[in-house]
MOPAC internal coordinates of N, CA, C and O (Angstrom, degrees):
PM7 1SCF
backbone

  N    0.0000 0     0.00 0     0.00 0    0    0    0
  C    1.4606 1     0.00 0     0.00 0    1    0    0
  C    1.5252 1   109.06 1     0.00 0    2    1    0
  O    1.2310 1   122.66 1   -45.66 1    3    2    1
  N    1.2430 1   112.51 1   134.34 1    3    2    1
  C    1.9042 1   116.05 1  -179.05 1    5    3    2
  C    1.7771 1    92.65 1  -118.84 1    6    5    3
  O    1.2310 1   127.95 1   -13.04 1    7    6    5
  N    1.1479 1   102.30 1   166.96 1    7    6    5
  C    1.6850 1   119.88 1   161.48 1    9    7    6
  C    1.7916 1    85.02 1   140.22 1   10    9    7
  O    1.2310 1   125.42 1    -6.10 1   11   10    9
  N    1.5194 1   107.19 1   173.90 1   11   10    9
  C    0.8319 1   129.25 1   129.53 1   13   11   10
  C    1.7595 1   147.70 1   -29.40 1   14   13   11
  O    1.2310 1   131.33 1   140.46 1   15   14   13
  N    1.3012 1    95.74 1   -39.54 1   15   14   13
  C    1.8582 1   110.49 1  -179.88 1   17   15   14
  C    1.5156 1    90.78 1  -113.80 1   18   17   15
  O    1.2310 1   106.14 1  -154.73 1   19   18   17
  N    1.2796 1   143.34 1    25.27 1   19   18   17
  C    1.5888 1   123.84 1   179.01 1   21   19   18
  C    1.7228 1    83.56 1  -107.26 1   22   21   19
  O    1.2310 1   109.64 1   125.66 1   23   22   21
  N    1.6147 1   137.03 1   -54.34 1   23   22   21
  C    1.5663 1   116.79 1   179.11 1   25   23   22
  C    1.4242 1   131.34 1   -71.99 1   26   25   23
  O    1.2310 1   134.15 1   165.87 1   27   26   25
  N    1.5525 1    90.24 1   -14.13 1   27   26   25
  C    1.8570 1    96.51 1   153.15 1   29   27   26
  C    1.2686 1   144.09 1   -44.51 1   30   29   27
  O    1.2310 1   116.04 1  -101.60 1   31   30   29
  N    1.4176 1   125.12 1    78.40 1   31   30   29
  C    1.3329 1   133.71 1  -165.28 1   33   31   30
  C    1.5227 1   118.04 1   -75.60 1   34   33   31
  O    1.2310 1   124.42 1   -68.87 1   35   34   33
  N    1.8215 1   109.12 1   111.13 1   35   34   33
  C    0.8845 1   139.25 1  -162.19 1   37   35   34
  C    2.1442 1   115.22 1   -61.45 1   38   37   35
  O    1.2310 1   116.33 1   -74.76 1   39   38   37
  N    1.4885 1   124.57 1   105.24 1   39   38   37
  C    1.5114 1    87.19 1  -176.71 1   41   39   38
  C    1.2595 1   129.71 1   -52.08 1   42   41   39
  O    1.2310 1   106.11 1     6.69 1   43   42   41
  N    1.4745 1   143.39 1  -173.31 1   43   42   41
  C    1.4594 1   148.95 1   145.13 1   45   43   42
  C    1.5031 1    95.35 1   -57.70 1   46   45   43
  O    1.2310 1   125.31 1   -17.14 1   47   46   45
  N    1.4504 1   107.41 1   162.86 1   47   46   45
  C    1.4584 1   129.45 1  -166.82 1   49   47   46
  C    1.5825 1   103.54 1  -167.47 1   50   49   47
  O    1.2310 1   133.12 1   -51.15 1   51   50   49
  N    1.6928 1    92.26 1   128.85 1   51   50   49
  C    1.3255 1   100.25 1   178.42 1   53   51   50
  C    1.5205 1   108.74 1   -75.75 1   54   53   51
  O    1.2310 1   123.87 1   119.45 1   55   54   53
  N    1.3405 1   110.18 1   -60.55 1   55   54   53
  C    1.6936 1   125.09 1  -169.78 1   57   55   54
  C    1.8887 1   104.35 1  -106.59 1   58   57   55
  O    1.2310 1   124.46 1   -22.51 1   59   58   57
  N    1.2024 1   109.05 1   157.49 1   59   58   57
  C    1.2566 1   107.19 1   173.94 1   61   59   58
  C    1.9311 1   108.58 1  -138.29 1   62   61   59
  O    1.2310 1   113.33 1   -41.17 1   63   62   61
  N    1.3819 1   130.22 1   138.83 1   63   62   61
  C    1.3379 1   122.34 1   172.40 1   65   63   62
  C    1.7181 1    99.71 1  -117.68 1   66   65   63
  O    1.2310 1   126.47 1   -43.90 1   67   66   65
  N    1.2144 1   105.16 1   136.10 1   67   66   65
  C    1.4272 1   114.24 1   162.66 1   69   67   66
  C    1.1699 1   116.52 1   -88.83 1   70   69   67
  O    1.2310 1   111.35 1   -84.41 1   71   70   69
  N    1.8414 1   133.90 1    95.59 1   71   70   69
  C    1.2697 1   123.37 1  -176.87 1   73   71   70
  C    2.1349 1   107.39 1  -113.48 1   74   73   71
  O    1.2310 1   138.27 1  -126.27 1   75   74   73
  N    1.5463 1    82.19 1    53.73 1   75   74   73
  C    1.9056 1   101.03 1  -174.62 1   77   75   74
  C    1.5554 1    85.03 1   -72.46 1   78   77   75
  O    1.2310 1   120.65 1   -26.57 1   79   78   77
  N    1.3143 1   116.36 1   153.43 1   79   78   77
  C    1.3951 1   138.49 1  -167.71 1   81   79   78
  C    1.6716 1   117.30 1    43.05 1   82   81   79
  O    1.2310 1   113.56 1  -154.78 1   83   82   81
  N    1.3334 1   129.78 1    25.22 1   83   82   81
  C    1.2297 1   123.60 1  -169.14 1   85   83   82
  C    1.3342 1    93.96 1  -106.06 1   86   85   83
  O    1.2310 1   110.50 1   -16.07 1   87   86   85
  N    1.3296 1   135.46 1   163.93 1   87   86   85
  C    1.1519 1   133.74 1   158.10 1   89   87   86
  C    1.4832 1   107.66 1  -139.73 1   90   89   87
  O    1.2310 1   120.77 1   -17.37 1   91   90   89
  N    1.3036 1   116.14 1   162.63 1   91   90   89
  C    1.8724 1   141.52 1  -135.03 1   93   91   90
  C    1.8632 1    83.98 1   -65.16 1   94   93   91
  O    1.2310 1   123.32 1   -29.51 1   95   94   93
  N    1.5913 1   111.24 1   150.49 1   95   94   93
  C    0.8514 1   120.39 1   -38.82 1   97   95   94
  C    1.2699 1   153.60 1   -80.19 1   98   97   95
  O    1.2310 1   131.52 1  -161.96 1   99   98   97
  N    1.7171 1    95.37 1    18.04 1   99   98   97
  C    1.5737 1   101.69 1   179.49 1  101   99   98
  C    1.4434 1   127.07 1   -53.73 1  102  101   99
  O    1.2310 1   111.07 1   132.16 1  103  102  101
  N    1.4482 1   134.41 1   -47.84 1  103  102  101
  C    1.2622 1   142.32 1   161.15 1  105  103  102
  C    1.7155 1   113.69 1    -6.78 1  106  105  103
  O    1.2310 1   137.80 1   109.44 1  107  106  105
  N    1.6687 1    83.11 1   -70.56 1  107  106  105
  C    1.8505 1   113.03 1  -172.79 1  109  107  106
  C    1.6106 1    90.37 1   -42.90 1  110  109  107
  O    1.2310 1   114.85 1    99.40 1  111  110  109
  N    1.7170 1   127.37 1   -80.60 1  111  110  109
  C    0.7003 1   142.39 1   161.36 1  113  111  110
  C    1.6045 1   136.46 1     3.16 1  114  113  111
  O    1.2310 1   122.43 1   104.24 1  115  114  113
  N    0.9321 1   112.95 1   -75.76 1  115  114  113
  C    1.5014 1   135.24 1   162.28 1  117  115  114
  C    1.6190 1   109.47 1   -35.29 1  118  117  115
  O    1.2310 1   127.90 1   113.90 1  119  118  117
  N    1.8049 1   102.40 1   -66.10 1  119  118  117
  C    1.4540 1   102.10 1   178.45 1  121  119  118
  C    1.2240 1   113.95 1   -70.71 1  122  121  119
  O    1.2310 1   107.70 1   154.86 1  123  122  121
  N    1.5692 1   140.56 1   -25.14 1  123  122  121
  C    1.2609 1   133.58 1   156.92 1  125  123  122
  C    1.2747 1   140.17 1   -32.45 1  126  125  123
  O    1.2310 1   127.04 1   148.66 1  127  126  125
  N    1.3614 1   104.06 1   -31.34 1  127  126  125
  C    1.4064 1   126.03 1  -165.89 1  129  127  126
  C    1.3853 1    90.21 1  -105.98 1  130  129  127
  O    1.2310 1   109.23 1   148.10 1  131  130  129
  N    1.2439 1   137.79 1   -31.90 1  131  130  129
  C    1.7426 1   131.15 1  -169.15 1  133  131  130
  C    1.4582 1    96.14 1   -85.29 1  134  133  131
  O    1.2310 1   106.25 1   148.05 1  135  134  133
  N    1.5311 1   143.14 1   -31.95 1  135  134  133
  C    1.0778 1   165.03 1   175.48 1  137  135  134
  C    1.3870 1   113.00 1   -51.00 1  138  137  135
  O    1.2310 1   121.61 1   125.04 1  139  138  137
  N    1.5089 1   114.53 1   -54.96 1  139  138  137
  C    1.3581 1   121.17 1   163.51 1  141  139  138
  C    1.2838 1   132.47 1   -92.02 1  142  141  139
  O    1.2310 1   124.72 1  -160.80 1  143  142  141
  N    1.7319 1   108.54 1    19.20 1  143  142  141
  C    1.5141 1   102.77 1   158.99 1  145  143  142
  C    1.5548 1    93.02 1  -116.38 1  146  145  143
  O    1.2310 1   101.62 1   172.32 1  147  146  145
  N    1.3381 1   151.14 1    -7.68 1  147  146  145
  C    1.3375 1   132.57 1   156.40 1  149  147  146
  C    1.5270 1   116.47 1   -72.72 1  150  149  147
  O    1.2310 1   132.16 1    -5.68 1  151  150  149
  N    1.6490 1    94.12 1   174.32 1  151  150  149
  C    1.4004 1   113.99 1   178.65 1  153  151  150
  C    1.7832 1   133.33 1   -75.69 1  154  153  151
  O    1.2310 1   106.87 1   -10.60 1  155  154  153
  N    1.0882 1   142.04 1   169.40 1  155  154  153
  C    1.2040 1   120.42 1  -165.06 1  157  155  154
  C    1.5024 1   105.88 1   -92.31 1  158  157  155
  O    1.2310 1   108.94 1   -23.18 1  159  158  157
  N    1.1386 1   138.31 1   156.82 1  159  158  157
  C    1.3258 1   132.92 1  -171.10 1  161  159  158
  C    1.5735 1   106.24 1    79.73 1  162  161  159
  O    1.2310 1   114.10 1   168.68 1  163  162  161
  N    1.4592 1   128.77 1   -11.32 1  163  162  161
  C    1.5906 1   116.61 1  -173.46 1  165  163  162
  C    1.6239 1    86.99 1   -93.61 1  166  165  163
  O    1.2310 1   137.79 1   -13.09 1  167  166  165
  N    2.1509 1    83.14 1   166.91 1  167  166  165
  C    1.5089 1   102.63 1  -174.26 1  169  167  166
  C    1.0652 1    98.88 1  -113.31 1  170  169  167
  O    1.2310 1   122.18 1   -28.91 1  171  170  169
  N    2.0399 1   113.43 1   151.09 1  171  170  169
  C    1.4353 1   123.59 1  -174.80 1  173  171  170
  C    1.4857 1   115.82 1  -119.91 1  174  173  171
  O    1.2310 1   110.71 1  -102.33 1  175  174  173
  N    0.9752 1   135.08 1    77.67 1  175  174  173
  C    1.4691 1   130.83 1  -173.09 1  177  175  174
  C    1.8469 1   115.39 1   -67.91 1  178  177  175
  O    1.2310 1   129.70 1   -51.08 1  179  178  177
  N    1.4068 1    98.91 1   128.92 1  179  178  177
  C    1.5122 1    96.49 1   175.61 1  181  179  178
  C    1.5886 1    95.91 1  -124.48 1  182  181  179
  O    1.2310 1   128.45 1   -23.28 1  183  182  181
  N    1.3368 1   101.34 1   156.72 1  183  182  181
  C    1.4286 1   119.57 1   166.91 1  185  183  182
  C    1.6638 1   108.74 1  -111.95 1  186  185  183
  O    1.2310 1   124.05 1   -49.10 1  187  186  185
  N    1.2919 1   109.83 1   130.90 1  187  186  185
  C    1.4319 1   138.59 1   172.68 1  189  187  186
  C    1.3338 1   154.69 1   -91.78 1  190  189  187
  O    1.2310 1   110.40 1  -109.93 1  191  190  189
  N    1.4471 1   135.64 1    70.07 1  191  190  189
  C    1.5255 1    98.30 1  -161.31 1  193  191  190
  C    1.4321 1   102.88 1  -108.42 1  194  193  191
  O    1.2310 1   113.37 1  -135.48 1  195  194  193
  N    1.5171 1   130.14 1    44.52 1  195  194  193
  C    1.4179 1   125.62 1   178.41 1  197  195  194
  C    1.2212 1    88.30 1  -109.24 1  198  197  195
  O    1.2310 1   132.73 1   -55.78 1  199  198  197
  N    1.4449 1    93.01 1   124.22 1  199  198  197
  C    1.8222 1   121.29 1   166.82 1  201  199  198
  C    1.7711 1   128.84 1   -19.58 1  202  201  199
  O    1.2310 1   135.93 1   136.23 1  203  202  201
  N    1.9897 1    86.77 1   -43.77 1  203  202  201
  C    1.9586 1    93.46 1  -174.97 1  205  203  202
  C    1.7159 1    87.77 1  -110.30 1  206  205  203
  O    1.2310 1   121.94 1  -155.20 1  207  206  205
  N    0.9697 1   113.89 1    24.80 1  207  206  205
  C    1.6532 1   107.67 1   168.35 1  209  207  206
  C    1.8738 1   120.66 1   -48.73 1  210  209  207
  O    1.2310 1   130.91 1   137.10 1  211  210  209
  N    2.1167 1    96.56 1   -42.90 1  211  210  209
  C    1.1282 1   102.65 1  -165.81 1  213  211  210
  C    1.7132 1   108.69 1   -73.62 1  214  213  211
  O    1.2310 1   119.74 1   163.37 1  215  214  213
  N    1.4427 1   118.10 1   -16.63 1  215  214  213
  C    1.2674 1   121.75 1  -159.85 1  217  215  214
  C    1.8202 1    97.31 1  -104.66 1  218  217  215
  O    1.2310 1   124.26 1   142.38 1  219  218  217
  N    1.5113 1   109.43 1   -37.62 1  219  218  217
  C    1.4905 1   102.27 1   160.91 1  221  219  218
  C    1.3142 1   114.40 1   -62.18 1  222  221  219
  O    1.2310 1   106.90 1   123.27 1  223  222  221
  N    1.0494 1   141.99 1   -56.73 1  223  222  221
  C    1.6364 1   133.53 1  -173.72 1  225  223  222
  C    1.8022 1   108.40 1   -54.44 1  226  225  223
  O    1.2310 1   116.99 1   141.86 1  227  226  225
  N    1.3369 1   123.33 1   -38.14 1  227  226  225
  C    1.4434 1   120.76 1   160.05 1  229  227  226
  C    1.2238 1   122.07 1   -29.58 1  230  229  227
  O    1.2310 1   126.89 1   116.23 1  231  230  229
  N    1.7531 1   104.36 1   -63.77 1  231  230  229
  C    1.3891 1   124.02 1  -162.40 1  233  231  230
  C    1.7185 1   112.03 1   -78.15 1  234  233  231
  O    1.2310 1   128.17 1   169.23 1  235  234  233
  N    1.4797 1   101.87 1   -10.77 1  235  234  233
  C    1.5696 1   114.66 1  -166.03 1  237  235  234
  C    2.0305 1    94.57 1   -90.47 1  238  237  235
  O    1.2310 1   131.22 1   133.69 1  239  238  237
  N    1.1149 1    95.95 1   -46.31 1  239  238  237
  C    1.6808 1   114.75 1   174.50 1  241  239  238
  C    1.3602 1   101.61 1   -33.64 1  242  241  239
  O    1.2310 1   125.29 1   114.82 1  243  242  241
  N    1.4013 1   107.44 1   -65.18 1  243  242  241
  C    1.5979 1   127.61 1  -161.20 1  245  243  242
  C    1.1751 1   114.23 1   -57.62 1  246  245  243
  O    1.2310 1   124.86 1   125.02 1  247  246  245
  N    1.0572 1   108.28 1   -54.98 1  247  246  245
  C    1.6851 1   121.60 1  -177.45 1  249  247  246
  C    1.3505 1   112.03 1   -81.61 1  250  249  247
  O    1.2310 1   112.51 1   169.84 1  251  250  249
  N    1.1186 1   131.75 1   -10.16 1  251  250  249
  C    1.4708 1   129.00 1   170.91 1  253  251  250
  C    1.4200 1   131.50 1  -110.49 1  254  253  251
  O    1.2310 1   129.76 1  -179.40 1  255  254  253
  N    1.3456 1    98.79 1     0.60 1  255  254  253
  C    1.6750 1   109.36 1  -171.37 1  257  255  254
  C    1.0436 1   130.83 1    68.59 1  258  257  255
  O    1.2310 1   115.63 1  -178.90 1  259  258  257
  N    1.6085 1   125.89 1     1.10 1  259  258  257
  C    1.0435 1   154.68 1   164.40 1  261  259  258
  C    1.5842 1   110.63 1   -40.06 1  262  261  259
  O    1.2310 1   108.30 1   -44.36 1  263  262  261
  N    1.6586 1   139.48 1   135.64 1  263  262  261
  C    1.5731 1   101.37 1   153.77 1  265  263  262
  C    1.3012 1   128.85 1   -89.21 1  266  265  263
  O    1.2310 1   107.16 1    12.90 1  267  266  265
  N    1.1677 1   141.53 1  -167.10 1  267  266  265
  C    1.6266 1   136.39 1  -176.35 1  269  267  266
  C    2.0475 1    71.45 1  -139.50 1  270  269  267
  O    1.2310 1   134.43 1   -68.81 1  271  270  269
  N    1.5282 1    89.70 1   111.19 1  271  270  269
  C    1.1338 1   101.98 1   172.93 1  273  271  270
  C    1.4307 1   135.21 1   -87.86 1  274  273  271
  O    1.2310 1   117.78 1   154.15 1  275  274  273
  N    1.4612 1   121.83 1   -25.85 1  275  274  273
  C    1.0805 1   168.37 1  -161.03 1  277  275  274
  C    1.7844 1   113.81 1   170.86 1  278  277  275
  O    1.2310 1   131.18 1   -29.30 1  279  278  277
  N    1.7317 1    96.03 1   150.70 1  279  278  277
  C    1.4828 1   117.85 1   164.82 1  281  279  278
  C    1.5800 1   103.67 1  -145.89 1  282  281  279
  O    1.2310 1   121.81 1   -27.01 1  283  282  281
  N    1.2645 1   114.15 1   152.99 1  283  282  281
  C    1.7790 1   132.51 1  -173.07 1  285  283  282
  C    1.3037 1   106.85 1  -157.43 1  286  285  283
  O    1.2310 1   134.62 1   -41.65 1  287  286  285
  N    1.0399 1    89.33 1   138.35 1  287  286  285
  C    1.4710 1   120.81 1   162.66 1  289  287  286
  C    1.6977 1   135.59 1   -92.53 1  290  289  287
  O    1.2310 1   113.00 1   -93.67 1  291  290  289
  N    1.5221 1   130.83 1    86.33 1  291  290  289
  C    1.1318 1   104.82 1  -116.17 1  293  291  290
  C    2.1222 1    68.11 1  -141.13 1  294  293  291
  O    1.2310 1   113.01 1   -64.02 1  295  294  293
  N    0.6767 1   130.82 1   115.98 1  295  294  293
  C    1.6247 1   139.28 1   156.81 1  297  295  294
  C    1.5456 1   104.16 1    59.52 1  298  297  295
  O    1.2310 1   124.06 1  -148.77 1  299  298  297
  N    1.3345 1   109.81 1    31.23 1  299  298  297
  C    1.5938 1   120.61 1   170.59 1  301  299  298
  C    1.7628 1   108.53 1    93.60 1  302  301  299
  O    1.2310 1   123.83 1  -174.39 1  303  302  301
  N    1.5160 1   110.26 1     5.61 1  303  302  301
  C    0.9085 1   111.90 1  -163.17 1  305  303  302
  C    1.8654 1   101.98 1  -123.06 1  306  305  303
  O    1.2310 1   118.87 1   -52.84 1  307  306  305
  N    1.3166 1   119.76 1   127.16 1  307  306  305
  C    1.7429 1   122.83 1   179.72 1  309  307  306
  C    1.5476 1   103.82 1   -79.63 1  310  309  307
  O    1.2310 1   126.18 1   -45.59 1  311  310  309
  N    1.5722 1   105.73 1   134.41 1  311  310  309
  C    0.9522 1   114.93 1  -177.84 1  313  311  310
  C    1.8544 1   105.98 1  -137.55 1  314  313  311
  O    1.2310 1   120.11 1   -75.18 1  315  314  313
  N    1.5892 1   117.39 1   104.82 1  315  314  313
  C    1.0299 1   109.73 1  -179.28 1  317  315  314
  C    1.7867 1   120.87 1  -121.33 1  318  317  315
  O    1.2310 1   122.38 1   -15.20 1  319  318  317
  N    0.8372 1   113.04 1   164.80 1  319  318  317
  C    1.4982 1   138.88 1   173.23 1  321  319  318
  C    1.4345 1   147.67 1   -95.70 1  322  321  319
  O    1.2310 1   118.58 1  -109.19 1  323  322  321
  N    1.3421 1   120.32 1    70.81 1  323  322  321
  C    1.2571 1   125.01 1  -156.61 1  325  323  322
  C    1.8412 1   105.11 1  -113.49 1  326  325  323
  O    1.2310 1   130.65 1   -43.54 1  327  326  325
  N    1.4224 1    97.06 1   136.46 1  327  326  325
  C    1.4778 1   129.86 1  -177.51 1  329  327  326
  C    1.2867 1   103.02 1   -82.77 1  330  329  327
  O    1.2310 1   121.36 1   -66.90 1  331  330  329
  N    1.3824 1   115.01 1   113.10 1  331  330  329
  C    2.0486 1   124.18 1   162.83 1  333  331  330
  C    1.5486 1    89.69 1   -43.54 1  334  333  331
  O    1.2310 1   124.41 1   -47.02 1  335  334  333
  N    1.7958 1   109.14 1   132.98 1  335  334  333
  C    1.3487 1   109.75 1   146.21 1  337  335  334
  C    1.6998 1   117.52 1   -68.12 1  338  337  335
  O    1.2310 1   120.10 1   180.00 1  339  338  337

């Protein structure tokens, strides 16, 4: 495998949401709600394909105390990683 995102090492993840075809603010949403039924310290992976996904999940980080553990770019599609505060 070549690209850019193929030596990109992915974190572990407890839970994962697929929010492919959703656009803002459902995305945000979705992982919010998966966020508050895990534990603190677990990881939440969502998949993305809305354009300001990568800059909403920043801004979602920020304001929630959440971490943004990782973000990728992965076949046109955002795929990020956020840490339970």
């Amino acid at each position: 495998m070549s690209g850019p995102d193929a030596s990109a090492e992915a974190p572990s993840f407890e839970q994962e949401v697929d929010a492919s075809g959703l656009t803002c603010p459902l995305p945000i949403l979705r992982a919010k709600k998966a966020l508050a039924q895990m534990a603190s310290g677990e990881v939440l992976r969502v998949i993305t394909t809305d354009r300001n996904a990568i800059r909403d999940f920043q801004a979602f980080a920020r304001q929630t105390g959440n971490t943004l553990v990782a973000q990728q770019e992965v076949d046109g599609r955002g795929v990020h990683f956020l840490r339970r505060r």
